[in-house]
C-alpha positions as CSV (number, residue, x, y, z in Angstrom):
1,X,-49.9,23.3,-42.0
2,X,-48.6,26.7,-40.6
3,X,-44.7,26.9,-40.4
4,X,-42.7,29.5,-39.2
5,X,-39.5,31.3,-40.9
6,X,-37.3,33.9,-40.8
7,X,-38.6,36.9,-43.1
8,X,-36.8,37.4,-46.3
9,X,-37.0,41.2,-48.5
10,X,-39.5,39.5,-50.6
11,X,-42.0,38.9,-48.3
12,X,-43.0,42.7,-47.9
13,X,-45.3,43.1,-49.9
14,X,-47.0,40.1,-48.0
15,X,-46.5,41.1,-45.0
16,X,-47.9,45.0,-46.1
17,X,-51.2,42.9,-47.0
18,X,-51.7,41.1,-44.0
19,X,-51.0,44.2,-41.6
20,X,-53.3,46.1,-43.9
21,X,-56.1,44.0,-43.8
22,X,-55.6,43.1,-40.1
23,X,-55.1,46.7,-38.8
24,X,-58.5,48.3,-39.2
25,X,-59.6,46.0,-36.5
26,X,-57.4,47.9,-33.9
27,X,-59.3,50.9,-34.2
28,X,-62.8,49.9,-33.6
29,X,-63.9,51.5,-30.9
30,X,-61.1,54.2,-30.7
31,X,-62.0,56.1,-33.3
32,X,-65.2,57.0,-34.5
33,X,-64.1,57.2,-38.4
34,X,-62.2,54.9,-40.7
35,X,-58.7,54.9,-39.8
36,X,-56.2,53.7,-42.4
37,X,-52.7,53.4,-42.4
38,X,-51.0,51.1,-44.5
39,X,-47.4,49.7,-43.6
40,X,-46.1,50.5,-46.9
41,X,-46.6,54.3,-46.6
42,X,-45.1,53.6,-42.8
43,X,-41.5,55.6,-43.0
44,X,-40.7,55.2,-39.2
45,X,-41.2,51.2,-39.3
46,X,-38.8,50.7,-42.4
47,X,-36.4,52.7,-41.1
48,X,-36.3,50.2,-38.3
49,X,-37.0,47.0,-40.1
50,X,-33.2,46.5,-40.5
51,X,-32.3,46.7,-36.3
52,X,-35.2,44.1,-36.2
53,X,-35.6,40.3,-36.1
54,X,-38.4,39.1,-38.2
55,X,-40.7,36.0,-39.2
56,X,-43.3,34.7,-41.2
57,X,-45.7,32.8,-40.3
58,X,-46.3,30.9,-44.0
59,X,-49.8,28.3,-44.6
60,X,-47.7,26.3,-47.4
61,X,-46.1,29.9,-49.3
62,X,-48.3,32.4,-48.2
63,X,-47.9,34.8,-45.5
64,X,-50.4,34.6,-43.0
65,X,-48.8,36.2,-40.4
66,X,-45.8,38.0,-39.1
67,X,-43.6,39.3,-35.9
68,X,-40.9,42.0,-36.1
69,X,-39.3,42.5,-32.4
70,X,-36.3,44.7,-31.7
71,X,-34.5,44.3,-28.3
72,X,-37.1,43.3,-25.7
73,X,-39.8,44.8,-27.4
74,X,-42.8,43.5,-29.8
75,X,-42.8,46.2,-32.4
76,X,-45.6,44.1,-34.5
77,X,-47.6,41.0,-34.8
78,X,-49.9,40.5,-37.1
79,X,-52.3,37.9,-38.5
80,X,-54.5,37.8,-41.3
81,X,-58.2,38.0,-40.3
82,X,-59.0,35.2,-42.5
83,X,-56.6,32.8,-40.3
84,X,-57.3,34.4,-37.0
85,X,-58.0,32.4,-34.0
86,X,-56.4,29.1,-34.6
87,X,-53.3,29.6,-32.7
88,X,-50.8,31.7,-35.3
89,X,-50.8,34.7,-33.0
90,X,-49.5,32.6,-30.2
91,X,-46.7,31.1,-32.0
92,X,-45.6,34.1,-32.8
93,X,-46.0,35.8,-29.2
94,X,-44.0,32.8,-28.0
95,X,-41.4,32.5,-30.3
96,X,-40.8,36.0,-29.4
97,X,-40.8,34.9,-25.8
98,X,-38.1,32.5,-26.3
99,X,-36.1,34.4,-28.3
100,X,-35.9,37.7,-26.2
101,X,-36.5,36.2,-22.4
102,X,-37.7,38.5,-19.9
103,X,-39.1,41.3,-19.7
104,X,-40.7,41.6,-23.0
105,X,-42.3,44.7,-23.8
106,X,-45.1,46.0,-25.6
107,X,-47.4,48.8,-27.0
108,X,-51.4,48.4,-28.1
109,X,-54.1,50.9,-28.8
110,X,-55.6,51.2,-25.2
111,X,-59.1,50.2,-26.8
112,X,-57.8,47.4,-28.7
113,X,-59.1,45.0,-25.9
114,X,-58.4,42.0,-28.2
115,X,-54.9,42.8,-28.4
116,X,-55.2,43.7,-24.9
117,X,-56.7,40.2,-23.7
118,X,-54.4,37.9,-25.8
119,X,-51.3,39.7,-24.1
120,X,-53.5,39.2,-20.8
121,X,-54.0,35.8,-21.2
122,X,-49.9,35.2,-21.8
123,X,-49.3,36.9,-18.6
124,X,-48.6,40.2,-19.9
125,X,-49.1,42.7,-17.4
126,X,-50.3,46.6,-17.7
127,X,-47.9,49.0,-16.9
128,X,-48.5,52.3,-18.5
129,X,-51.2,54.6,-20.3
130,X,-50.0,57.4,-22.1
131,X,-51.5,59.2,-25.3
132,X,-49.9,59.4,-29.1
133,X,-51.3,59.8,-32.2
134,X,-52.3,58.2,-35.0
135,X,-52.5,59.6,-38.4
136,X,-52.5,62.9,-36.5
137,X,-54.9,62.1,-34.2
138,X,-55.1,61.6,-30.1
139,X,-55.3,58.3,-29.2
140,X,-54.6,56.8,-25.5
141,X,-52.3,53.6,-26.0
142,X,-51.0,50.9,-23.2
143,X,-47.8,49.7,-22.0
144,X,-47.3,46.1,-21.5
145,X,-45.2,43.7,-19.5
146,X,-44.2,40.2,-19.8
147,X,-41.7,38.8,-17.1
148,X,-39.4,40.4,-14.7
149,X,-36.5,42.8,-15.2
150,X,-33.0,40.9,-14.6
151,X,-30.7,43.4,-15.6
152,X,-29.9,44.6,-11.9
C-alpha cells in the first residue's frame, strides 16, 4: 500500500534515486544526446529545499515517489519509473492542490508531453513558453496553470 508522509533529512538519498532514475525520461525528445543531471549535484534545489514543503510517497519504507512545492508553485514531483502509472503521481499533484489552493503553478520541459498531459488532464492550463537551459544547453520549457488568481 502506498502512503504518503512528510519528508524527513534522511530520505535524500532516496529521493536523489528516484529523481535520477525518473529524470532521463523528461528529455526524450528534447535533446538529441543523453542528458544527466542528478539532484545530488543540484546546488540551486538544496538551497531551496529548506523554504519548501515536502513528501514522500513510501510502498511500506521505500520512496517511491516525492513532491517539494514552495508557495503556489510545484518545484518537483517525481515517481519512480518502476511504480509509474498506478495513481502515485496524482496523489501527489493533489495533495499539492489541497494544500496550496488556487492558482498553482508549474514549470515542464516544453517536450515533456507526458508531464505535459498529466498536468492537462488535472486542468492545468498553458500559459507561457519561454527558453532556459539545461546543463548549459537551450531548451524551450512551459508555464502552467491550475485554478484562478484570488489575490485581487
Amino acid at each position: 500500500m502506498i502512503t504518503i508522509r512528510p519528508y524527513f533529512d534522511q530520505d535524500w538519498e532516496a529521493i536523489c534515486r528516484v529523481h535520477d532514475r525518473a529524470q532521463p525520461s523528461e528529455f526524450v525528445g528534447t535533446f538529441d544526446f543523453p542528458v544527466k543531471s542528478s539532484l545530488a549535484e543540484n546546488y540551486k534545489i538544496q538551497m531551496l529545499l529548506p523554504q519548501c514543503l515536502k513528501f514522500v510517497a513510501c510502498d511500506g519504507e521505500t520512496v517511491v515517489g516525492f513532491l517539494i512545492i514552495q508557495g503556489h508553485a510545484i518545484n518537483l514531483l517525481y515517481v519512480d519509473p518502476d511504480c509509474q502509472n498506478q495513481g502515485i503521481g496524482g496523489r501527489l499533484l493533489q495533495l499539492a492542490l489541497d494544500i496550496m489552493g488556487s492558482p498553482v503553478w508549474t514549470v515542464t520541459i516544453a517536450g515533456n508531453m507526458r508531464a505535459r498531459r498529466f498536468y492537462q488532464r488535472a486542468g492545468f492550463q498553458l500559459v507561457d513558453q519561454f527558453e532556459g537551459k539545461v546543463k548549459d544547453h537551450p531548451c524551450q520549457f512551459v508555464r502552467l496553470k491550475w485554478g484562478e488568481d484570488t489575490s485581487s
